[in-house]
TORLUM-125441 format. One record per atom (N, C-alpha, C): z, y, x; residue in three letters. Coordinates in pm, whole numbers, plus 50000, padded with zeros to 5 digits. Layout:
N
ZYXALA;...
This chain:
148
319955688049269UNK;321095692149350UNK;322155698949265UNK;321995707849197UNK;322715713649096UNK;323915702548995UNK;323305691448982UNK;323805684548896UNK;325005677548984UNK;324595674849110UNK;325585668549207UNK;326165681649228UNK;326325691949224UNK;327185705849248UNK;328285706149109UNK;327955703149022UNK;328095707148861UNK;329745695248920UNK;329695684848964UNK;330545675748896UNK;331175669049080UNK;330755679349168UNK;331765678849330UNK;332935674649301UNK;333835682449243UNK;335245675849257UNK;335655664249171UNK;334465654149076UNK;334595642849066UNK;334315630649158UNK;333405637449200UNK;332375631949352UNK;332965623049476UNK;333675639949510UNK;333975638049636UNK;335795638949613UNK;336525622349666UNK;337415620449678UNK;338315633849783UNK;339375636949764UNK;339865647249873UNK;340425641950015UNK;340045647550043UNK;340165642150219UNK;338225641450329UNK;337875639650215UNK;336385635750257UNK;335705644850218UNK;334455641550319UNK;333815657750340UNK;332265653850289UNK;331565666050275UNK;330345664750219UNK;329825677250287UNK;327885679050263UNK;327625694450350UNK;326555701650211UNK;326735709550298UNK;326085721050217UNK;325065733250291UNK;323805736950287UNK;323255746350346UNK;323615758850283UNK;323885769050386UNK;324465781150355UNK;322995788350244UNK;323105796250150UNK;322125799450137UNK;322495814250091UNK;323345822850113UNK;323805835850132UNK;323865844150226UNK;324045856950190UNK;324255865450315UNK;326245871050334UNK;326825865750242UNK;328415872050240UNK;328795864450346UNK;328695855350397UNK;329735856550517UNK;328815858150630UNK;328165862250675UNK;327385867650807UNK;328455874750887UNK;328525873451012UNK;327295869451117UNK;328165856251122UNK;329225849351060UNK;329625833951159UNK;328915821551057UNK;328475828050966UNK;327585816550867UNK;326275825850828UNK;325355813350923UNK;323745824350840UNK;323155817650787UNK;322345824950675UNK;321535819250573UNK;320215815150571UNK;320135804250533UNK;319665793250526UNK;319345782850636UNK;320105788150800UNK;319725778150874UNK;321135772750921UNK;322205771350882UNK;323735769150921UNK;323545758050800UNK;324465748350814UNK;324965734750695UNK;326515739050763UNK;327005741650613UNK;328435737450660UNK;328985723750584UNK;330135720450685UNK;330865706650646UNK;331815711450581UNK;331905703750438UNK;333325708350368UNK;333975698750315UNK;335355698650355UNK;336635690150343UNK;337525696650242UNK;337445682450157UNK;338085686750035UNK;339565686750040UNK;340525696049972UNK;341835696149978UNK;342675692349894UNK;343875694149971UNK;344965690749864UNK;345135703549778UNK;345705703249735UNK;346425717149629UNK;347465722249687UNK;348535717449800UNK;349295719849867UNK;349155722650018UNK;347915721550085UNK;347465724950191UNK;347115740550255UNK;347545743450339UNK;348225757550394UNK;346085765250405UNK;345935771150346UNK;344355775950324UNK;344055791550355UNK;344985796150435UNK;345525811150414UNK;344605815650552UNK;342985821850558UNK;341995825950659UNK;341325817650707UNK;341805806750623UNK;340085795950604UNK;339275800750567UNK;338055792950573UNK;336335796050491UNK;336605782250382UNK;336595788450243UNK;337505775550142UNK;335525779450075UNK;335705768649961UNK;334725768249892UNK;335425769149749UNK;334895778849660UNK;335425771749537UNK;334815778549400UNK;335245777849290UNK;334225772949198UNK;334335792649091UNK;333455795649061UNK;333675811748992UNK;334285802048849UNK;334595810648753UNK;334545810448591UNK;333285807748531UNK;332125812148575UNK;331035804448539UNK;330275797648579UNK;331535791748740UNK;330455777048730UNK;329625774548860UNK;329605788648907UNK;329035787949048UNK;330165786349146UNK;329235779349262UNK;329925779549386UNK;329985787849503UNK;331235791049534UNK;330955803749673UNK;332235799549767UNK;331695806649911UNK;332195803450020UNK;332525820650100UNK;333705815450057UNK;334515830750137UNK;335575830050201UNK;336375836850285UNK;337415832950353UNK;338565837150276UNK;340115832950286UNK;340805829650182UNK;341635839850280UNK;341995853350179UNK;342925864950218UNK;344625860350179UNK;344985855150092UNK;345975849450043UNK;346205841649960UNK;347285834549908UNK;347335829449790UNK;349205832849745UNK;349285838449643UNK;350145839049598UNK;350175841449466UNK;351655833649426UNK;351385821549294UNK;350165815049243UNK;349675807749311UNK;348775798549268UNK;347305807149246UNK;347395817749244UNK;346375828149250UNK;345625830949433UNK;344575828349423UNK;343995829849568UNK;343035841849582UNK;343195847349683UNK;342355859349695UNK;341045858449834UNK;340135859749779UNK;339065855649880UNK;338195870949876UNK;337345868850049UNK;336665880650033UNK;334785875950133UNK;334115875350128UNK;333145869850220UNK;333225879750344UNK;332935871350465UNK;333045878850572UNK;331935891550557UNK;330535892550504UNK;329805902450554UNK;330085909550398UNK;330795908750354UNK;331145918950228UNK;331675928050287UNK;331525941150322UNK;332425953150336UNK;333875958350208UNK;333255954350084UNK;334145959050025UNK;334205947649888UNK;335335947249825UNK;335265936349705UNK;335985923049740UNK;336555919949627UNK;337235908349679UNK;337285896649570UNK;337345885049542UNK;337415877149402UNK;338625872949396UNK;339175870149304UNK;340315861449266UNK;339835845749212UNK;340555835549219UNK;340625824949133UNK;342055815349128UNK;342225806049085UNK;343675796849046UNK;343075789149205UNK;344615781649242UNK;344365774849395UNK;343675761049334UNK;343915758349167UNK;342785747049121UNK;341285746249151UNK;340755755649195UNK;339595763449140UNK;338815758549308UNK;339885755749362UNK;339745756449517UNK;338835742349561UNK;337665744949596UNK;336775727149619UNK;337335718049708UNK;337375731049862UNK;337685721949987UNK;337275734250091UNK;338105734050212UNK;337255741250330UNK;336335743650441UNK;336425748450499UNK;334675745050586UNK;335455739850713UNK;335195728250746UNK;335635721150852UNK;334955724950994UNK;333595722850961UNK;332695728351065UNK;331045728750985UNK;330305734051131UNK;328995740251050UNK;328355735151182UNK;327135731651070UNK;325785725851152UNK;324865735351159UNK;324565742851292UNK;323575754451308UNK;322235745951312UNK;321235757351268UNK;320095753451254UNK;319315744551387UNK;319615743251517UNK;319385740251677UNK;320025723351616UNK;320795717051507UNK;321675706951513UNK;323035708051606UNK;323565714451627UNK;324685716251714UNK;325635717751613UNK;326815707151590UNK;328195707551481UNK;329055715851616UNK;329685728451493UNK;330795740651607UNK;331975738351494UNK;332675730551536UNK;334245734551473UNK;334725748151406UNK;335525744851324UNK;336155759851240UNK;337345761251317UNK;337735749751378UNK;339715748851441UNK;340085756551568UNK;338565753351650UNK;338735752651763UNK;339105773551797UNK;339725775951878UNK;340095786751939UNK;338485798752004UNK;337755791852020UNK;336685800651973UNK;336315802851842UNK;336205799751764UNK;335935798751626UNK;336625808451588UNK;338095806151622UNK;339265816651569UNK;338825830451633UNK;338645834251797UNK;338275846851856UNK;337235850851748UNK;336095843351768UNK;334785851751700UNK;335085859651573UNK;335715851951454UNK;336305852551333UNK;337095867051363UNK;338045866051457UNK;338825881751478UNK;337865893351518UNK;337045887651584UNK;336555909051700UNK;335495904851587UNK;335245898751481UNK;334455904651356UNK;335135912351241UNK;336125905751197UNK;336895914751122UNK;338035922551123UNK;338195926351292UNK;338435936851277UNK;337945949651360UNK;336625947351315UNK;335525958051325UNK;335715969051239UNK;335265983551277UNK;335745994551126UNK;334175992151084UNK;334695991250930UNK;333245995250816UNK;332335997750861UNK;332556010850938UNK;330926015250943UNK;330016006451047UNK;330676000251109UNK;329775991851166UNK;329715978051169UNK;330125971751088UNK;330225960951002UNK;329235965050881UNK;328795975750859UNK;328085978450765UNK;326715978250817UNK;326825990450940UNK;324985985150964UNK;324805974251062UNK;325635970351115UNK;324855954351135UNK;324755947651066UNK;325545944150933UNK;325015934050872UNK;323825940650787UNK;323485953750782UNK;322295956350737UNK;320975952650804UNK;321385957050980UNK;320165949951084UNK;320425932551024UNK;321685925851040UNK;321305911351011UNK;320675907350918UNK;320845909650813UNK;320255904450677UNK;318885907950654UNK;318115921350696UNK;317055922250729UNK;316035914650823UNK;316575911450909UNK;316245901551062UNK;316035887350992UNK;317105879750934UNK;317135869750856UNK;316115867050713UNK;315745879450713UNK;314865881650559UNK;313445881050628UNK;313195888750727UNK;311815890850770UNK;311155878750829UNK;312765869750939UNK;312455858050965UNK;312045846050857UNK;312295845850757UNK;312415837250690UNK;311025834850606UNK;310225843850658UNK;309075849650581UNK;308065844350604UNK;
């Protein structure tokens, strides 16, 4: 799998989508780990990406999925939803594709577009810290013990 990860944006033409099982805890609670697949649609370089869930590639190579705080000059600023604090930078090159939609573990595909998607996404972040902090401490625990 790694090797088909290593060489994605030769892969997969842009426009067309490919999936991926979540296998993190940074964007919790609207992506959980390891039983969510998300669908990701690859982009243009000119496509408006500004509080999407983008995918894209670190400096060394790994891949991560965080929602996209801005981009300005060609510089994009991403932060994972269950991160309380911290944020990454990378070039809008750097950028794979975004999460179109996600396959929950039940098989049920839930849109990223649709106007629920958008509510949930809001009364999560803009929750204060401290409790964005210990739930995702109850979540990630819950998810850890389950997984066991």
């Amino acid at each position: 799998m790694n090797r088909v990860l290593d060489n994605i944006e030769e892969l997969i033409p842009v426009g067309e989508c490919f999936e991926l099982r979540v296998t993190g805890f940074s964007m919790l609670p609207l992506l959980g780990y390891g039983a969510d697949t998300i669908i990701v649609r690859r982009t243009t370089a000119t496509e408006d990406i500004v509080r999407r869930v983008a995918m894209f590639r670190e400096r060394d190579g790994h891949i991560v999925v965080h929602r996209v705080l801005s981009v300005d000059n060609g510089i994009v600023t991403l932060k994972g939803d269950g991160n309380i604090r911290g944020t990454e930078r990378c070039s809008r090159e750097a950028i794979i594709g975004v999460v179109d939609k996600v396959r929950r573990g039940n098989g049920r595909v839930v849109s990223c577009t649709t106007w629920w998607w958008h509510m949930r996404e809001r009364v999560w972040l803009c929750q204060p810290t401290f409790i964005r902090r210990y739930a995702l401490a109850i979540m990630r625990r819950w998810l850890t013990f389950k997984r066991r």
